[in-house]
DRENDO-1510 file (C-alpha; in Angstrom, 1 decimal, always signed):
<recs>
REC; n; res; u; v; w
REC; 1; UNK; +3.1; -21.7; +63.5 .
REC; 2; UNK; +0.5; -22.4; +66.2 .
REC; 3; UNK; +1.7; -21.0; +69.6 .
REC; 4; UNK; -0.4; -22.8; +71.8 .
REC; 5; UNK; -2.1; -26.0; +72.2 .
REC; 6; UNK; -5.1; -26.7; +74.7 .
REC; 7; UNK; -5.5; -30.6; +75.5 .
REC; 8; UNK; -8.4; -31.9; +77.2 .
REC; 9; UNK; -7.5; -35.2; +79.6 .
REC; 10; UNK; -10.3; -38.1; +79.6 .
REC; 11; UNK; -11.4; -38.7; +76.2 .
REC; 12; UNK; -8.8; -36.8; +74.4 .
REC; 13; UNK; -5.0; -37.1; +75.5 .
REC; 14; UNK; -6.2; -40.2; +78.0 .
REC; 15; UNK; -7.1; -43.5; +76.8 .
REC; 16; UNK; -9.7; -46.0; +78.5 .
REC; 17; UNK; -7.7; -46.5; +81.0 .
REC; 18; UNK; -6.5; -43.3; +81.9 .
REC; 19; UNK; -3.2; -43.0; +80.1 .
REC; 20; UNK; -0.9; -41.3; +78.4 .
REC; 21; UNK; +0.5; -43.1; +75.4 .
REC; 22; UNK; +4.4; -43.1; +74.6 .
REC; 23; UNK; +3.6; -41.9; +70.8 .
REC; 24; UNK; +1.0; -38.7; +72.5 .
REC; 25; UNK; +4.3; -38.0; +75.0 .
REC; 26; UNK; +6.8; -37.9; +72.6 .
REC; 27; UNK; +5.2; -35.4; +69.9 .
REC; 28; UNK; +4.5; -32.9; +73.2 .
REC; 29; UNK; +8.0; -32.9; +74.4 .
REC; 30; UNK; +8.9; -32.4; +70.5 .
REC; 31; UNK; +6.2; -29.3; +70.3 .
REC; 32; UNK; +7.4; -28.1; +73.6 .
REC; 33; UNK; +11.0; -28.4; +72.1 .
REC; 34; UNK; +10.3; -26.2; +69.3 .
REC; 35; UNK; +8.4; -23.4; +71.6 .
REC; 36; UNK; +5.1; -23.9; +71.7 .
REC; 37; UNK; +3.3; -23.9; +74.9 .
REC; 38; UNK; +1.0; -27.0; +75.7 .
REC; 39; UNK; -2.0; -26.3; +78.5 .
REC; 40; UNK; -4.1; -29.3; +79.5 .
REC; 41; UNK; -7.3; -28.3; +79.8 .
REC; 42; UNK; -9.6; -30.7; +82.3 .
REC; 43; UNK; -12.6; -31.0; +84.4 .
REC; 44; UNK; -10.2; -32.5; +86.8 .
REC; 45; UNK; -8.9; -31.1; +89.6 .
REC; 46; UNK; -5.6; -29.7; +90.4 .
REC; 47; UNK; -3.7; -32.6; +91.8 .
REC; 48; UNK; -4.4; -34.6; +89.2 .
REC; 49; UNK; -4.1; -32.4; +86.4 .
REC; 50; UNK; -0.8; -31.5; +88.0 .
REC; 51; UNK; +0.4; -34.7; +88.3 .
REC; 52; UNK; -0.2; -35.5; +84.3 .
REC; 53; UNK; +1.2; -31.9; +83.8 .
REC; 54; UNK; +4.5; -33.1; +85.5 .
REC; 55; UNK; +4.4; -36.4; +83.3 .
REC; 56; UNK; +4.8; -34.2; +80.0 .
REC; 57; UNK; +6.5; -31.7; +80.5 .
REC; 58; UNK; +3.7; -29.1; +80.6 .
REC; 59; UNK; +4.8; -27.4; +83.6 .
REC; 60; UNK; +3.8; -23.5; +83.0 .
REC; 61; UNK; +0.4; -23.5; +83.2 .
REC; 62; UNK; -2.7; -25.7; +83.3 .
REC; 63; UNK; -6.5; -24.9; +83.6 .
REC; 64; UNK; -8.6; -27.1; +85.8 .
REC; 65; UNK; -12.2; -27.3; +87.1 .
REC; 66; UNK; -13.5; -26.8; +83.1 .
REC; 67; UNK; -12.3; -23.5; +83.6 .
REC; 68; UNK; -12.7; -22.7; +86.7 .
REC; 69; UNK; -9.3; -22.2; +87.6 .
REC; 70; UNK; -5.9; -21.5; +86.3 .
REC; 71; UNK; -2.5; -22.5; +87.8 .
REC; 72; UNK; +1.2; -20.7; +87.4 .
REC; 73; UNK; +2.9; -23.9; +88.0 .
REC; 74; UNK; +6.7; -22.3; +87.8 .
REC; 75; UNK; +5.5; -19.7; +90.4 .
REC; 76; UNK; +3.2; -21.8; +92.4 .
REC; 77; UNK; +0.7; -19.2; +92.0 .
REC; 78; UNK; -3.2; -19.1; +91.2 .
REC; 79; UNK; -4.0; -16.7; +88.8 .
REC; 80; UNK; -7.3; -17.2; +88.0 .
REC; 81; UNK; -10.7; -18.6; +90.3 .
REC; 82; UNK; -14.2; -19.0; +89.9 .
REC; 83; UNK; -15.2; -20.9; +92.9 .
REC; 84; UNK; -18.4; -22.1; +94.0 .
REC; 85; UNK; -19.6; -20.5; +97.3 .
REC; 86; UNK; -20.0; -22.5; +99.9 .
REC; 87; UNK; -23.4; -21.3; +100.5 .
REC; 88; UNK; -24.4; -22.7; +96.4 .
REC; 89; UNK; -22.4; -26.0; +97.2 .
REC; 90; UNK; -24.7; -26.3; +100.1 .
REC; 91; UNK; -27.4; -25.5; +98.4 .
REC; 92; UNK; -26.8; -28.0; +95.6 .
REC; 93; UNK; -26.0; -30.9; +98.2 .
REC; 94; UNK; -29.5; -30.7; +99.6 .
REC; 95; UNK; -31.2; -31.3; +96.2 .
REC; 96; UNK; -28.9; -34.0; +95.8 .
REC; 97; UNK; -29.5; -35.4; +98.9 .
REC; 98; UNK; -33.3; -34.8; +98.6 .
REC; 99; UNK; -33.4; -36.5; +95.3 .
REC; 100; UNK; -31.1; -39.6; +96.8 .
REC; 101; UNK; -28.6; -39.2; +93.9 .
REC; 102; UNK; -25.1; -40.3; +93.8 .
REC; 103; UNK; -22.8; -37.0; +94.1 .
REC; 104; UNK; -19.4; -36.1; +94.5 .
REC; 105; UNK; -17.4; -32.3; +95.1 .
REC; 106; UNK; -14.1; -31.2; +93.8 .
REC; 107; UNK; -11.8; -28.6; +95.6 .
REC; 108; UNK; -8.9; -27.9; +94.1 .
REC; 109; UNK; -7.1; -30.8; +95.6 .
REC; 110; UNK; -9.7; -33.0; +96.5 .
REC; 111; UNK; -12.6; -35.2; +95.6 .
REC; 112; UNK; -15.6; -35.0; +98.9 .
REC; 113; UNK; -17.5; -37.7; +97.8 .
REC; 114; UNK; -20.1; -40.8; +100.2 .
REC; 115; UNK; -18.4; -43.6; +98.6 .
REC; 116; UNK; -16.3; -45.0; +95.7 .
REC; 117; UNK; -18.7; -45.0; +92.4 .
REC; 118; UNK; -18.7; -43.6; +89.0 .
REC; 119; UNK; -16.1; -41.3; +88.2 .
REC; 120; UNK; -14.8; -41.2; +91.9 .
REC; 121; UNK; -14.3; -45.5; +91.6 .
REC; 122; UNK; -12.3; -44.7; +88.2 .
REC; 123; UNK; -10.0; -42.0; +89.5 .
REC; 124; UNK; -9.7; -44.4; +92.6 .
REC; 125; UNK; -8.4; -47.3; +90.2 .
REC; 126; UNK; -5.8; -44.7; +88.5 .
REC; 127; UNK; -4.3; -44.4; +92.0 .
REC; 128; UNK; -4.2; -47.7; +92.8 .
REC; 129; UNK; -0.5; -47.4; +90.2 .
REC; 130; UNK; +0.4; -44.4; +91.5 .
REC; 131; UNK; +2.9; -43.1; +94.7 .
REC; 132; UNK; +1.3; -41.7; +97.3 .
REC; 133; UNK; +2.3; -38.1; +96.0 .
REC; 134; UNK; +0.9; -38.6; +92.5 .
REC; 135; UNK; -2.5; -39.7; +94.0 .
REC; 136; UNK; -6.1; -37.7; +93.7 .
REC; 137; UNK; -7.1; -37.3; +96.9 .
REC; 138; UNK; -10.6; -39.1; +97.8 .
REC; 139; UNK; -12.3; -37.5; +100.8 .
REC; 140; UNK; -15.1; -40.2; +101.8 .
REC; 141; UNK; -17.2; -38.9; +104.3 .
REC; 142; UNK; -20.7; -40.1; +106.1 .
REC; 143; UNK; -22.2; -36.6; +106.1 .
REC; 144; UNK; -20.6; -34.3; +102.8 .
REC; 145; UNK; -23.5; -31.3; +104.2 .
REC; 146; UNK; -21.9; -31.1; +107.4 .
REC; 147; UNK; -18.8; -32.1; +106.1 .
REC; 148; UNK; -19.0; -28.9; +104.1 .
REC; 149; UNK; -20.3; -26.7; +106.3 .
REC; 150; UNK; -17.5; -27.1; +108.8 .
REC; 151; UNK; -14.8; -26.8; +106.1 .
REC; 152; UNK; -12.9; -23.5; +106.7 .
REC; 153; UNK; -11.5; -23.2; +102.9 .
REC; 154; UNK; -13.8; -21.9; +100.1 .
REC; 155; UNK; -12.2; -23.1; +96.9 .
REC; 156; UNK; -15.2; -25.4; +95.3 .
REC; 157; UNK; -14.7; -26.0; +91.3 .
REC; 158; UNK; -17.5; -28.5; +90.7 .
REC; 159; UNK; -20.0; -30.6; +91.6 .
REC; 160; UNK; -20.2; -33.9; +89.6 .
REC; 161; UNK; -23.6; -35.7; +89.5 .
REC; 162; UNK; -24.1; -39.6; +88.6 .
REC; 163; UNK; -26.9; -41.9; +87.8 .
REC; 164; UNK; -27.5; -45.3; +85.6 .
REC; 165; UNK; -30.6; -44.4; +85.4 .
REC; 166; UNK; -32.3; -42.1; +82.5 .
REC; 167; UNK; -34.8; -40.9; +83.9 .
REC; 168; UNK; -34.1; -40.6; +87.5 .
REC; 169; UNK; -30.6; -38.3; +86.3 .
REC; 170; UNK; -33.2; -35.9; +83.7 .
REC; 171; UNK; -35.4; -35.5; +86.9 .
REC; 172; UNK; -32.5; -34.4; +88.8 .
REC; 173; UNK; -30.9; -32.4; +86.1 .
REC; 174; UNK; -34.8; -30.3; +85.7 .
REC; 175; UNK; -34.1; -29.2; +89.5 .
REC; 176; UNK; -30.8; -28.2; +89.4 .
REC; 177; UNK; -31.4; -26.3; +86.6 .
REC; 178; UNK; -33.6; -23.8; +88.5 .
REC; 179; UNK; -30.8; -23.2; +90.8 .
REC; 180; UNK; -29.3; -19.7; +90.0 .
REC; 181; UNK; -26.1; -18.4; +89.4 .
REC; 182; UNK; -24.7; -21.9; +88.2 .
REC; 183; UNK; -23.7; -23.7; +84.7 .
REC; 184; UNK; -25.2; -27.2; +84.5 .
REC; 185; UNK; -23.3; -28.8; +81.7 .
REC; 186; UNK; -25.5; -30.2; +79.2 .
REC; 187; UNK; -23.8; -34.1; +78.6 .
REC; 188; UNK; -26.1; -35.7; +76.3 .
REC; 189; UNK; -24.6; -39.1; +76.3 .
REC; 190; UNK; -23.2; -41.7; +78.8 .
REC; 191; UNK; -19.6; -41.9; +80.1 .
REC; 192; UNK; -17.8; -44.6; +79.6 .
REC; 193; UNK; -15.0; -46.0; +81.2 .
REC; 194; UNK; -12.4; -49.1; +81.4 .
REC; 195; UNK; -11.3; -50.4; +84.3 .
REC; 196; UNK; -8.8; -53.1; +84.8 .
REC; 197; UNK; -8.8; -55.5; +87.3 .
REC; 198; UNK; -6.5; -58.3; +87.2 .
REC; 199; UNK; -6.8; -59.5; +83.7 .
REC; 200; UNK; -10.4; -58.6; +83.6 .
REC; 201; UNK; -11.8; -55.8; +82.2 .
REC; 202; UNK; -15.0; -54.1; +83.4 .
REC; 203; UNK; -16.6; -51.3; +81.4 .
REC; 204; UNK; -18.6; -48.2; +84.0 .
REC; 205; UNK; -21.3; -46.7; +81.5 .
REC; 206; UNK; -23.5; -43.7; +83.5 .
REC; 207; UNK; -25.0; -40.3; +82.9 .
REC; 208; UNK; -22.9; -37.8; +84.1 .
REC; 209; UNK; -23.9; -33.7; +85.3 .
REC; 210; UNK; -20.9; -30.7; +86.6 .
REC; 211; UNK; -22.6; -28.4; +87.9 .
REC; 212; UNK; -20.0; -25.3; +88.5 .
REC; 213; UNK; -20.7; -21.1; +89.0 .
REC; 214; UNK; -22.2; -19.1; +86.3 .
REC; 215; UNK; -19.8; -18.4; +83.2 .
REC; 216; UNK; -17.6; -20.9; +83.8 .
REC; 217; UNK; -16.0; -22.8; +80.9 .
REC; 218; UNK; -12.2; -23.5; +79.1 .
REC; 219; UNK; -12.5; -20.9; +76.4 .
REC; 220; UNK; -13.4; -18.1; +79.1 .
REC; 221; UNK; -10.2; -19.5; +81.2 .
REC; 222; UNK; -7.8; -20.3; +78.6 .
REC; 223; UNK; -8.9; -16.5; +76.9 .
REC; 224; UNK; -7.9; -15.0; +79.7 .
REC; 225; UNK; -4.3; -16.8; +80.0 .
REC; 226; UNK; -3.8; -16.6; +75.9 .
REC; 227; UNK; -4.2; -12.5; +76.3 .
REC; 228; UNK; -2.1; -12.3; +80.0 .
REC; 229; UNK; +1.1; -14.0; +77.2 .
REC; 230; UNK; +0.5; -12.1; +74.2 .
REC; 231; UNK; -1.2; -15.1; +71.7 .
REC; 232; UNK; -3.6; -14.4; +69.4 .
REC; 233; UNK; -6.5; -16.8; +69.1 .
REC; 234; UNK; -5.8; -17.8; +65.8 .
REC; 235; UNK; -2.6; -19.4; +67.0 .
REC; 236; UNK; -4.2; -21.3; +69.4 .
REC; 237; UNK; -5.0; -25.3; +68.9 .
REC; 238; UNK; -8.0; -26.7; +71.1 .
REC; 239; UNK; -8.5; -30.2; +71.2 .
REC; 240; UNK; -11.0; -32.3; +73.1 .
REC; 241; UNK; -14.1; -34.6; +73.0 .
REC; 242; UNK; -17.2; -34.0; +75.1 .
REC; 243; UNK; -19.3; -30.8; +75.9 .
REC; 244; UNK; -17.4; -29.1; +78.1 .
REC; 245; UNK; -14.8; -28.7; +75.5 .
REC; 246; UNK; -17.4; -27.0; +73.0 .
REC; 247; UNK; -16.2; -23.3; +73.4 .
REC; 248; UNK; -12.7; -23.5; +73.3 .
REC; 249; UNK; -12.8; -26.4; +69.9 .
REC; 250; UNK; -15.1; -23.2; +68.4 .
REC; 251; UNK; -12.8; -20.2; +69.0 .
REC; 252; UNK; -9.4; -21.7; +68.8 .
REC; 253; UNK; -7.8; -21.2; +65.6 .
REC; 254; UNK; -7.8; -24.8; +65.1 .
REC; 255; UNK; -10.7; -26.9; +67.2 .
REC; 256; UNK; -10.2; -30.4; +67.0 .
REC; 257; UNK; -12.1; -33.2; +67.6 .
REC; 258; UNK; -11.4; -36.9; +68.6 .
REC; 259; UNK; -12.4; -39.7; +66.6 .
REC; 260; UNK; -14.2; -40.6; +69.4 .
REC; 261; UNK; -16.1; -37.5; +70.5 .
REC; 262; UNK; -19.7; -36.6; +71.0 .
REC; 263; UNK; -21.1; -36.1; +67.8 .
REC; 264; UNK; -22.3; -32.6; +68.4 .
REC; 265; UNK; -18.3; -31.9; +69.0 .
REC; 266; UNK; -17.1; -33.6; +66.1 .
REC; 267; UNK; -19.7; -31.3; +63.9 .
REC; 268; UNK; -18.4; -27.9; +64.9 .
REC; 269; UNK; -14.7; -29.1; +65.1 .
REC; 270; UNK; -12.6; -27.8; +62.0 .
REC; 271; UNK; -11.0; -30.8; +62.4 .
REC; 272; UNK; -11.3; -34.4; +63.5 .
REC; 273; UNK; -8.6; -36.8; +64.3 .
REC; 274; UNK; -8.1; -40.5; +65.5 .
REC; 275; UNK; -9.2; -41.5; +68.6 .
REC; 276; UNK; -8.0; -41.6; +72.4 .
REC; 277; UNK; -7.4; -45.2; +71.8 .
REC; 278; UNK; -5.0; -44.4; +68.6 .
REC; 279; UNK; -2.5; -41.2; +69.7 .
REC; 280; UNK; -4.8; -39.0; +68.0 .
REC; 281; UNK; -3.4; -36.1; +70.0 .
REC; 282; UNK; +0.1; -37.1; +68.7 .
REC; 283; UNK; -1.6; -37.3; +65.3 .
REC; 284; UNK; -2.7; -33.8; +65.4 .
REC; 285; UNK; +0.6; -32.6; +66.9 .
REC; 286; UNK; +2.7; -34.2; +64.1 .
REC; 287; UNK; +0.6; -32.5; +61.4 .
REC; 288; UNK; +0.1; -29.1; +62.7 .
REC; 289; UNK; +3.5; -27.9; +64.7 .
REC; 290; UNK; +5.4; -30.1; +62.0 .
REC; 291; UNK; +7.4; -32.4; +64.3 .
REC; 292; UNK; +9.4; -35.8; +63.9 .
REC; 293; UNK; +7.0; -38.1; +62.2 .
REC; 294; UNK; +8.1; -40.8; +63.5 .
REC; 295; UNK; +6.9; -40.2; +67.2 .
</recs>
């Protein structure tokens, strides 16, 4: 029986509108139920990841920052970093700002970001139904350089880049990727996202960069916590939907794909289920660890 299961967030256990269906939380806590350990894996940062960790029952570990970081969540402990220096975070704010791009950076805790567009604008819908504890927290700020320079901690996972435009965001991405020691993530497709307002629905389509430190990705991280407890890789399930999922979906025993994924991702996956939109996590739950098919 599979020991582990890695679950990507947007695109994969999330739907449009960034949430977790009652069919996808019922076959976790029926996995957890019979032992097997579920890690969501997301570009997100902690606080967020943390919070959706909490609302399923994942509470032992979670990886965050596309890999950048791990979290002991029973002992409150980070066991695993590969931050962005400040200096490099600097560095890759000045092109930004050079290049009059939109921008935003992830701590662990925290988005920095100018204003409320893109992905920042979804995640600030998703908190607009959530308590004050359960919220990402939004950092907007006049000057992010300075803003960044004066910061005291050092614990940058990402820097997310945003553009409508085609060519303006392959300009940008040609500069960036002559910056050294960092991973530009190679997205070749637009994000799209729902967003609810009232009973009016408004769909957010852009082309979408992370930029994080050199070697970081989910397969590196969740390696790393898979050999720290003793699983083999083979009893490992990965499932996700976009490029930064790419290594774990091709060494995991069992790589899955949504229904929904890029199409590069759907290729290499051994296996590809029903969408975000249609429990396809649940789907893959139910016929792999064996659980009550009727959640």
């Amino acid at each position: 029986m599979y020991k582990l299961i890695a679950i990507d967030l947007d695109g994969t256990l999330l739907n449009s509108y960034g949430v977790i269906s009652e069919k996808n939380k019922t076959a976790i806590k029926q996995a957890i139920q019979k032992g097997v350990e579920i890690v969501l894996t997301s570009g997100r940062g902690s606080m967020s990841v943390r919070n959706l960790a909490t609302e399923i029952g994942a509470d032992h570990y979670m990886i965050c920052g596309n890999g950048a970081v791990i979290y002991d969540l029973q002992n409150e402990n980070l066991i695993y970093d590969k931050f962005l220096s400040t200096k490099k975070v600097l560095q890759l704010i000045q092109i930004c700002e050079e290049n009059s791009i939109y921008y935003s950076v992830y701590t662990q805790d925290s988005i920095i970001t100018k204003s409320l567009n893109y992905n920042v604008l979804f995640y600030h819908q998703e908190n607009a139904s959530k308590p004050d504890d359960k919220r990402t927290n939004i950092h907007i700020v006049q000057d992010i350089y300075q803003y960044i320079e004066n910061r005291k901690e050092n614990d940058y996972i990402k820097i997310n880049i945003c553009d409508n435009n085609n060519i303006v965001f392959n300009s940008i991405i040609k500069k960036l990727r002559m910056v050294k020691d960092v991973d530009v993530l190679d997205v070749g497709h637009m994000s799209r996202k729902l967003i609810k307002s009232g009973t009016e629905e408004y769909a957010m389509e852009y082309f979408y960069t992370e930029i994080s430190s050199q070697n970081v990705d989910k397969w590196t991280a969740l390696s790393y916590l898979i050999d720290s407890l003793g699983i083999q890789p083979q009893d490992v399930i990965a499932i996700g939907d976009n490029i930064n999922d790419k290594t774990m979906i091709e060494n995991a025993g069992l790589g899955v794909a949504m229904e929904n994924a890029t199409p590069y991702i759907k290729k290499i996956a051994k296996v590809v289920t029903d969408s975000n939109n249609d429990d396809g996590v649940a789907k893959v739950i139910k016929q792999y660890v064996e659980v009550n098919q009727d959640c």
